[in-house]
C-alpha positions as CSV (number, residue, x, y, z in Angstrom):
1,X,-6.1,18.2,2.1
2,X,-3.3,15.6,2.6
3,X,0.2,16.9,3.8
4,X,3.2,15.8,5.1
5,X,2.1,16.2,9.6
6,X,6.3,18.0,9.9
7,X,9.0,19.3,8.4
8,X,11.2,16.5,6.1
9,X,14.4,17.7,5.2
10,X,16.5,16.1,2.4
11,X,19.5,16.8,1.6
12,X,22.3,15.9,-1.6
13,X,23.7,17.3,-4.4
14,X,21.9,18.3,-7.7
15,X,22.8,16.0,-10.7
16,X,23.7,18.1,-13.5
17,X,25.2,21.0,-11.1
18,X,27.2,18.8,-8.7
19,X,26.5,21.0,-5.3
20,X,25.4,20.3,-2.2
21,X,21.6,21.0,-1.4
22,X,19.2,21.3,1.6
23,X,15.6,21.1,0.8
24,X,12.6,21.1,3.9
25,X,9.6,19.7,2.9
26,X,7.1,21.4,4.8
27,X,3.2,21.3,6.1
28,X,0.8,23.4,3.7
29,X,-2.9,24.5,4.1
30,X,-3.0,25.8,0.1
31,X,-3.9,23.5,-2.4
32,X,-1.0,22.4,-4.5
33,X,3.0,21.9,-4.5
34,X,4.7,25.4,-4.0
35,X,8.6,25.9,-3.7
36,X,10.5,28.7,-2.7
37,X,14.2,29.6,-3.4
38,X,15.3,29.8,0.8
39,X,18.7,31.1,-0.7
40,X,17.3,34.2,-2.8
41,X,15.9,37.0,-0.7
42,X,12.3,37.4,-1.0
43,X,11.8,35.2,-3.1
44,X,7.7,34.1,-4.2
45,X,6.1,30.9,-4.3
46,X,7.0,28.9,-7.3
47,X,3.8,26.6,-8.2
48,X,4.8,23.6,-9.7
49,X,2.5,23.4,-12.7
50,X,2.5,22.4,-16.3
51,X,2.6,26.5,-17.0
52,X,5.0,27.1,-15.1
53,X,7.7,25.1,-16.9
54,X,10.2,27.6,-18.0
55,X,13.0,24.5,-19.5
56,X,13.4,20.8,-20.2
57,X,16.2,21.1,-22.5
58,X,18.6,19.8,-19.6
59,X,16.8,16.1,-19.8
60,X,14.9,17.5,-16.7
61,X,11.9,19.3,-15.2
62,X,12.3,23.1,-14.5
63,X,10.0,25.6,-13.1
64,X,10.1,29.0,-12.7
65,X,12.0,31.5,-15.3
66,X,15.6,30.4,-16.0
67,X,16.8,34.0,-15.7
68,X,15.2,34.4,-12.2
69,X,13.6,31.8,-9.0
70,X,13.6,28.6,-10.7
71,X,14.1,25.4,-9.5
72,X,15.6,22.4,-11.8
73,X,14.7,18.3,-12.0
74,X,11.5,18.2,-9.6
75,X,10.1,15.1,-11.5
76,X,11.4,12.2,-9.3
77,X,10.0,14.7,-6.3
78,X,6.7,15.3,-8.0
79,X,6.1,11.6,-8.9
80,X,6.8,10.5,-5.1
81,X,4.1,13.4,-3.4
82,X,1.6,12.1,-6.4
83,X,2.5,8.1,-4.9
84,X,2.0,9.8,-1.6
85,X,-1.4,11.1,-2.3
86,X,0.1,14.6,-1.3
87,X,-1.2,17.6,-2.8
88,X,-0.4,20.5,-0.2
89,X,2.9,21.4,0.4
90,X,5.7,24.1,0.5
91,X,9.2,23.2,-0.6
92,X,11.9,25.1,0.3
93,X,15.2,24.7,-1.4
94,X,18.5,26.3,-0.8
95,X,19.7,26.1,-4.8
96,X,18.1,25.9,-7.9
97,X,18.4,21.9,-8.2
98,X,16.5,19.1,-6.2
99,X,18.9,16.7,-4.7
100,X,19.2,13.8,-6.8
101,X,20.0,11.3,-3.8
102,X,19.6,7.4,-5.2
103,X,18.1,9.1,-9.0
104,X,15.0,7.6,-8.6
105,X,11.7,8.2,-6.7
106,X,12.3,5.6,-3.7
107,X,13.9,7.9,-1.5
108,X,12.2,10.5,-1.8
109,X,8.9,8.0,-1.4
110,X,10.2,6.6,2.0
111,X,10.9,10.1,3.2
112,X,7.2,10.7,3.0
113,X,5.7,7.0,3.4
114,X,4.8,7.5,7.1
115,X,4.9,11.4,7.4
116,X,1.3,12.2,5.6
117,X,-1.9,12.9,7.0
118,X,-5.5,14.3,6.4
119,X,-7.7,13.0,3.3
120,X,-6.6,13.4,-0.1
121,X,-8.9,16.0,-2.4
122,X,-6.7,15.8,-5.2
123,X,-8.4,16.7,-8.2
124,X,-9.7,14.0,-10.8
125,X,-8.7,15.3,-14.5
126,X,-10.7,13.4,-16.6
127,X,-9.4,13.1,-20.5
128,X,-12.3,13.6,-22.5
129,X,-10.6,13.5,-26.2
130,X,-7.3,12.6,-27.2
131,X,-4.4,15.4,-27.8
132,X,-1.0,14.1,-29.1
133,X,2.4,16.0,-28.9
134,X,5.1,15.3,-31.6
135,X,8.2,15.6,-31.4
136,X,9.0,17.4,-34.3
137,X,6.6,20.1,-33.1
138,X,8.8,21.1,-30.3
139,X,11.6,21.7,-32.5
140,X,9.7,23.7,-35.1
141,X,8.5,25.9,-32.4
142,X,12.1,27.0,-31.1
143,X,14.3,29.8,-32.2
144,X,16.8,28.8,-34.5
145,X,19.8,29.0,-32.5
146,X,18.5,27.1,-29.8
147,X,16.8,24.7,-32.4
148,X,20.0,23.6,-33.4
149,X,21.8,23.1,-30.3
150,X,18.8,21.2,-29.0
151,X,19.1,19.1,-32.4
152,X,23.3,18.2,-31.3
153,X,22.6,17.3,-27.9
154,X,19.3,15.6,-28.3
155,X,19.3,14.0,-31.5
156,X,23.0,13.8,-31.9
157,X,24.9,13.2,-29.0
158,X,21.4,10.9,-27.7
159,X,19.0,9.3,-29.7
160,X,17.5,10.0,-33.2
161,X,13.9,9.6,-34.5
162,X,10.7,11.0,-33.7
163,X,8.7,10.5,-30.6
164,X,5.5,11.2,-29.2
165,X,3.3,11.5,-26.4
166,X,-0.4,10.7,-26.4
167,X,-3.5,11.4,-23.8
168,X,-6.8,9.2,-24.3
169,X,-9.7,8.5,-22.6
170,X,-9.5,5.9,-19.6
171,X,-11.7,6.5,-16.7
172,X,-10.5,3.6,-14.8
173,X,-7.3,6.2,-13.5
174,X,-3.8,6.5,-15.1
175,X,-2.6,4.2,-17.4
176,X,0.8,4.8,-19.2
177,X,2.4,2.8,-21.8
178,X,5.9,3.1,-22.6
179,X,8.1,2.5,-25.0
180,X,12.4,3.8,-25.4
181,X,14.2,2.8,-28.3
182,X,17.7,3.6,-28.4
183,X,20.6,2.6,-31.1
184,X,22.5,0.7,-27.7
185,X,22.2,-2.6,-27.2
186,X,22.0,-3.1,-23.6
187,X,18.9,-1.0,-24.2
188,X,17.6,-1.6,-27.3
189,X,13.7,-1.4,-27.7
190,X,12.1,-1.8,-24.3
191,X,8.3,-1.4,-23.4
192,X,6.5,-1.1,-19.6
193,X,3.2,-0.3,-18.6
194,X,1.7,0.4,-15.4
195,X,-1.8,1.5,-14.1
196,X,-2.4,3.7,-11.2
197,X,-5.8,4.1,-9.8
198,X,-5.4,5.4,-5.8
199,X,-5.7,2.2,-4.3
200,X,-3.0,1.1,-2.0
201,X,-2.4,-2.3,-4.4
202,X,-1.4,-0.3,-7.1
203,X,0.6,2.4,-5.3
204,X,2.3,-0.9,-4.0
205,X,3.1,-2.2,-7.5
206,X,4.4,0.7,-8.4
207,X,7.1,1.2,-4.9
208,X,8.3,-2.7,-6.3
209,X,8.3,-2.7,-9.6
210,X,9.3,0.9,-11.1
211,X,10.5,3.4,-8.0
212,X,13.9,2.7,-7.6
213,X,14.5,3.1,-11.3
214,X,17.3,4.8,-12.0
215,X,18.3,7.4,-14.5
216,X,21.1,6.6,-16.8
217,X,24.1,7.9,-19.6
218,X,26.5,6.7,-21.7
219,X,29.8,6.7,-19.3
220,X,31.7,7.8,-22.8
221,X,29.7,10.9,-22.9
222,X,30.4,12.3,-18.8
223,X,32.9,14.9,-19.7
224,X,31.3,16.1,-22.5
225,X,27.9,16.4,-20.3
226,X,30.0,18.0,-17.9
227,X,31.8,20.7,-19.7
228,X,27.7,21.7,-20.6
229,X,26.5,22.1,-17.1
230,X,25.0,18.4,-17.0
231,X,26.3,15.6,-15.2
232,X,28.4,17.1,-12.6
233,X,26.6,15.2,-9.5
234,X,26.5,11.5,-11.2
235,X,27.9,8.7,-10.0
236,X,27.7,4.9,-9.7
237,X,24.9,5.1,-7.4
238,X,22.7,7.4,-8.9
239,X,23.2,6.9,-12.5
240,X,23.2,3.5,-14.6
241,X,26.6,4.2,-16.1
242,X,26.4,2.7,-19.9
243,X,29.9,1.3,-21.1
244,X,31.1,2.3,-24.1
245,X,30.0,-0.2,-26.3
246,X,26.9,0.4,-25.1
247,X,25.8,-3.5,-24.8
248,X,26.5,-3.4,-20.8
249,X,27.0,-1.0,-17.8
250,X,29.3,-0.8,-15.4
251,X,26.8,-0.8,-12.2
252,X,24.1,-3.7,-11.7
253,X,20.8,-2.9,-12.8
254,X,18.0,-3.8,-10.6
255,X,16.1,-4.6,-13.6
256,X,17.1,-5.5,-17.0
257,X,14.4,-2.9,-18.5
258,X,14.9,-0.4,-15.9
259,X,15.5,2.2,-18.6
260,X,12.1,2.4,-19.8
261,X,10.8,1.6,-16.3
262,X,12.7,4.6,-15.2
263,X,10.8,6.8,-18.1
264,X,7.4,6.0,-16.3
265,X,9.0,8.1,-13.0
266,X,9.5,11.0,-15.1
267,X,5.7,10.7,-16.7
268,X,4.0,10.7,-13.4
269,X,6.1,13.2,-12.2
270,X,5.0,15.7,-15.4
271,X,1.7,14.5,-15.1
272,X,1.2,15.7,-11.6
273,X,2.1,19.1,-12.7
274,X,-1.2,18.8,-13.5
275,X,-2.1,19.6,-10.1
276,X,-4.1,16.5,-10.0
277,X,-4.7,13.1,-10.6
278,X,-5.0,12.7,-14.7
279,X,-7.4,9.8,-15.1
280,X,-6.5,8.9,-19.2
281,X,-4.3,6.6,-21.1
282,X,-0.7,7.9,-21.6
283,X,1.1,6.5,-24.4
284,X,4.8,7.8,-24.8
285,X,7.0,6.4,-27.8
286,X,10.8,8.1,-27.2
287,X,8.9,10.5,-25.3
288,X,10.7,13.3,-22.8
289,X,10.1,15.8,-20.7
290,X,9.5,18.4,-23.4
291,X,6.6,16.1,-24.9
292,X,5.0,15.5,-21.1
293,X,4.5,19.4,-20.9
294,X,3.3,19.6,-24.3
295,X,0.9,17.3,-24.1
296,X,-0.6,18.9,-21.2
297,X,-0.3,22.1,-22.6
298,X,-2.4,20.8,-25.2
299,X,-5.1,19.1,-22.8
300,X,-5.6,22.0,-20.9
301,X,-6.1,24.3,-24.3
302,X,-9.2,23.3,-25.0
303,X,-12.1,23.0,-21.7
304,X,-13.8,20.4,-24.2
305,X,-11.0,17.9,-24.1
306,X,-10.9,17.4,-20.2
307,X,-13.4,17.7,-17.1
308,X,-12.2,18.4,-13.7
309,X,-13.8,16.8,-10.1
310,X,-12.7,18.6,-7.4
311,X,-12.2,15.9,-4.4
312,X,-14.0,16.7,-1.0
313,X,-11.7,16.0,1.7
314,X,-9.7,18.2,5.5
């Protein structure tokens, strides 16, 4: 198994909660990515797996049950231990959020970069048939209540139109296309792929080209993402702030597709709830975090549409 060789503690503040937040990264035997609440007394394990995702309606990751040990936003985490090769380790966590530090997966990559060792025995989940998640599914699938409030903030307040996420066949290791397409000019239609296969080259491509991506919002809409629990740690260095004409921002990008670039981060972070390595072709068109789990929900439904290798490895 491949671990991080000490204890890597990383601190910040959560991004939709604002407060401060320790986490320790520590050395694990057990196959697979456990937290644990440090600041809830007895607290169990948490794995972080697909079933085990209790809310995305935040724009974010969560795992655990929202009315008890849960912890919030683990995809920029997730997707740097996947870049890592890491698939054994304990994360403690002093709150229920993971700190956001620059909003993308670099930091948290660098933190690990040169703190790893053992072989990697990740498993290999190999996409034997397609399975597509829509959109509209999701919302058909919610209470009422919550149906519509995820309609204001989601389709309202951010983006309308359908979307999807799709899983296909591709030995070859993890390719993901992506497409965003928002009604703001500065972002307009944007599409990125990437492929990820193990090898150091593409791991490399990936640190360049895509890892410091950056989450982003519409400046305009801070206090009224605020005053619903989101927001409250963002600021000009973790978020791309959009302007309110929405053909600009107010901090530099460090690419000028870095929205959709940024989408990929979350997608390899959802994917490796997996507890492996999916080797398919991931297609996401206005996808979300919502869709990622879905999809894998769906993958994993059915033994026919997927085999597993397990990885020999120390």
């Amino acid at each position: 198994m491949k671990s991080v060789t000490k204890k890597i503690k990383i601190s910040g503040v959560g991004i939709h909660s604002g407060l401060p937040v320790n986490m320790v990264v520590k050395p694990s035997k057990k196959y697979g990515i456990f937290f644990k609440r440090s600041d809830i007394k007895n607290s169990d394990l948490i794995p972080a797996t697909y079933d085990n995702v209790g809310e995305t309606l935040m724009r974010n990751t969560t795992i655990g049950k929202t009315s008890g040990a849960h912890v919030q936003t683990i995809e920029h985490l997730m997707a740097a231990l996947f870049l890592s090769g890491i698939d054994s380790a304990v994360i403690e966590i002093d709150d229920k959020e993971t700190p956001i530090l620059d909003g993308s997966a670099y930091e948290f990559y660098k933190a690990f970069e040169k703190n790893v060792s053992g072989k990697s025995n990740m498993k290999k989940i190999i996409v034997k048939k397609t399975v597509v998640a829509h959109r509209n599914e999701l919302v058909k699938q919610m209470p009422f209540f919550k149906r519509i409030k995820t309609i204001i903030l989601n389709h309202t307040l951010f983006r309308k139109g359908n979307g999807y996420v799709k899983l296909s066949p591709n030995n070859g290791g993890l390719k993901i296309d992506a497409t965003l397409v928002y009604p703001d000019k500065i972002i307009g239609s944007q599409s990125y792929s990437c492929f990820l296969d193990g090898s150091k080259k593409s791991i490399n491509d990936f640190i360049k080209n895509i890892s410091k991506s950056r989450t982003f919002g519409k400046y305009s809409e801070w206090e009224y993402l605020k005053a619903h629990g989101m927001g409250r740690g963002a600021n000009e260095n973790n978020v791309i702030a959009l302007n309110a004409a929405g053909d600009g921002t107010l901090n530099k990008l460090y690419y000028p597709d870095e929205f959709v670039r940024h989408k990929i981060i979350d997608a390899v972070g959802d994917m490796f709830t997996s507890s492996g390595f999916i080797y398919g072709h991931l297609e996401s068109v206005k996808g979300s975090h919502a869709l990622n789990n879905l999809v894998l929900r769906k993958l994993f439904s059915d033994k026919s549409n997927y085999e597993i290798i397990e990885e020999k490895g120390k």
